[in-house]
C-alpha positions as CSV (number, residue, x, y, z in Angstrom):
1,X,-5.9,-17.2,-34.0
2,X,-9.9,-17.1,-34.5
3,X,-9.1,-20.8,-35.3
4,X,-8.4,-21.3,-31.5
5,X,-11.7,-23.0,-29.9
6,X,-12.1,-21.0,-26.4
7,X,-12.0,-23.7,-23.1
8,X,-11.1,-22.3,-20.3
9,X,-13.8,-20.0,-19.5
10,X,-12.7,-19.5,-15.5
11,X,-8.9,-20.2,-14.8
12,X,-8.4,-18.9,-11.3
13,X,-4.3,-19.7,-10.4
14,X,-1.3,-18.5,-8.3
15,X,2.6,-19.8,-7.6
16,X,1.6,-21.6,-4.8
17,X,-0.1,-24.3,-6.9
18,X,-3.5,-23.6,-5.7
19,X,-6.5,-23.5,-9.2
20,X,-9.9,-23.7,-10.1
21,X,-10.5,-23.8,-13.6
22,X,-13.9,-24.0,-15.4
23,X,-13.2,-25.8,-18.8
24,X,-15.8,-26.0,-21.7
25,X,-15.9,-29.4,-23.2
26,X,-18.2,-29.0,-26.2
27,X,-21.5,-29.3,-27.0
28,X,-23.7,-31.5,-24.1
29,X,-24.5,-34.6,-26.2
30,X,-28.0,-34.8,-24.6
31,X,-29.0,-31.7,-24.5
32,X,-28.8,-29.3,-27.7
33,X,-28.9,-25.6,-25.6
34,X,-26.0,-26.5,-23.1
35,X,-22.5,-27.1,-22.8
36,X,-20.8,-29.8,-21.1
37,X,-17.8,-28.2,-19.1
38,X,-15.8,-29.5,-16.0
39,X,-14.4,-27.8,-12.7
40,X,-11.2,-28.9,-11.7
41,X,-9.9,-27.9,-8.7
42,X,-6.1,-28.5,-8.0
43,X,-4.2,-27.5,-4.6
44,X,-0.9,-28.8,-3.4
45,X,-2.7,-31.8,-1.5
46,X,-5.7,-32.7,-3.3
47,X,-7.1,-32.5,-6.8
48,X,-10.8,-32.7,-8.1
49,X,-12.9,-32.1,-11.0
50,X,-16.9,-32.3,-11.7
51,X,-18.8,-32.6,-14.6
52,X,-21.9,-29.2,-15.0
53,X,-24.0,-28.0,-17.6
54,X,-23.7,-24.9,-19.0
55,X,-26.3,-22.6,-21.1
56,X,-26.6,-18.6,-22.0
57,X,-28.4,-17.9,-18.8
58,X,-25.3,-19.6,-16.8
59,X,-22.8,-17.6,-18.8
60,X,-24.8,-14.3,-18.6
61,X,-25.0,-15.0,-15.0
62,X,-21.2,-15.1,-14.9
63,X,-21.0,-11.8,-16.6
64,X,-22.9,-10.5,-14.0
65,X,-20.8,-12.3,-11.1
66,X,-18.0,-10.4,-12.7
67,X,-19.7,-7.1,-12.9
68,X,-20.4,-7.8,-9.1
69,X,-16.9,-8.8,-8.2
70,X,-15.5,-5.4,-10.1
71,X,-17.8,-3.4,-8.0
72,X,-15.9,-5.4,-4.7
73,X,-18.8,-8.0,-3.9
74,X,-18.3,-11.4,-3.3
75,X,-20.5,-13.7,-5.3
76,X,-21.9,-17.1,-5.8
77,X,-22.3,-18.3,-9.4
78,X,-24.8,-21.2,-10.5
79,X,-26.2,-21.5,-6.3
80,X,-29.9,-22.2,-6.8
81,X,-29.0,-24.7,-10.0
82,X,-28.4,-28.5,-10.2
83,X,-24.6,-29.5,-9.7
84,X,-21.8,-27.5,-8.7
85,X,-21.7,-23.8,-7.4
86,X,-18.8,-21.4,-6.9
87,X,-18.6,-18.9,-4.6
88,X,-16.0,-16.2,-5.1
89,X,-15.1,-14.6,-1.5
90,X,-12.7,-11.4,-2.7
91,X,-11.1,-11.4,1.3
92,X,-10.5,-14.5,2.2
93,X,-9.3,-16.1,6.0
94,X,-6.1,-16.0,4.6
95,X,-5.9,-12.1,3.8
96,X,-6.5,-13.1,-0.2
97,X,-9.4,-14.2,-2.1
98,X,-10.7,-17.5,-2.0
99,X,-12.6,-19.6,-4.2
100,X,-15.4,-22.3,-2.5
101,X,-16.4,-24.9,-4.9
102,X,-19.5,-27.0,-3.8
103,X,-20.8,-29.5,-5.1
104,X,-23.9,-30.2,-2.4
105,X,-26.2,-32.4,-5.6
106,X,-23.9,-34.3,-6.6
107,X,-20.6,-35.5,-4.5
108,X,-21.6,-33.4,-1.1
109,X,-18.2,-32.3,-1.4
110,X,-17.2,-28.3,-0.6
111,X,-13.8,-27.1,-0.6
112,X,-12.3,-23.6,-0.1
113,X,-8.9,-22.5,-2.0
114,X,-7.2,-19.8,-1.3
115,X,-5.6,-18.0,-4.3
116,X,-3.8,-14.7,-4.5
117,X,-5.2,-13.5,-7.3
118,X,-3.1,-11.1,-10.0
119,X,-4.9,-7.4,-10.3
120,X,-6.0,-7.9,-14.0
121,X,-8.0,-11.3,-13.4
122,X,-11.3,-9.7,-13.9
123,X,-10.5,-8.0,-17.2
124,X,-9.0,-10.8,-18.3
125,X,-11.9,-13.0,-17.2
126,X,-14.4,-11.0,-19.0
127,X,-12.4,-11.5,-22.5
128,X,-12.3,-15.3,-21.2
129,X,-15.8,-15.2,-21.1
130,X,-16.2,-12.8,-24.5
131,X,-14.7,-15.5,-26.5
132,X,-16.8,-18.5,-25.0
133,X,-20.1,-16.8,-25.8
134,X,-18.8,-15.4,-29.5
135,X,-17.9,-19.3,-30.3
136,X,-20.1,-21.2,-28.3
137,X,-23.4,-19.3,-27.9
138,X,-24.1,-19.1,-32.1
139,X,-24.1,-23.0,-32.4
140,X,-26.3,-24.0,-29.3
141,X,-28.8,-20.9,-31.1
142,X,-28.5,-22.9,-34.1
């Protein structure tokens, strides 16, 4: 299993066919300390994905927006950087949490999904993110 490379840092999903996934796509090929990753956003009616960077600070950062969201906080991951944010509200306008993807730099496009979330997704988040950072982080170091 260790042979596995680690992707999907952020899959957010339920039955009703509504996702956001954050996917890590390798290395950034211009820029030796980042990532390139994608969003994809997927709902019943529309479907959407943007390219973003991603370094240590991002990933720390998301630690931290998990940490928050634990403690019952909604939070906004990567708002004051260049591309895409996301912004995890826990109680949603449709009485479950909802994810807002916006991508004001870049496309000017913003949409909310609401997904019912299971009541592990955080734990299981933070080994999402564990893995990413144990394979990831040592090579952009390097």
């Amino acid at each position: 299993m260790d042979d596995i490379v680690p992707r999907e840092l952020i899959s957010l999903a339920d039955d009703e066919g509504n996702s956001v996934t954050v996917s890590v796509l390798g290395r950034s090929p211009g820029w030796a300390a980042g990532l390139g990753a994608e969003i994809v956003v997927r709902t019943p009616c529309l479907s959407g994905r943007c390219y973003l960077a991603l370094n240590v600070t991002k990933l720390e950062n998301w630690s931290d927006a998990l940490n928050r969201l634990d403690a019952g906080e909604d939070v906004a991951w990567m708002e004051m950087s260049r591309g895409a944010s996301i912004f995890i509200q826990l109680d949603g306008e449709r009485d479950c949490p909802e994810v807002v993807v916006e991508d004001e730099s870049g496309s000017m496009v913003t949409v909310r999904v609401p997904i019912a979330l299971p009541d592990d997704w955080i734990a299981d988040h933070r080994q999402r993110l564990h893995q990413v950072m144990n394979h990831w982080v040592p090579m952009l170091s390097a």
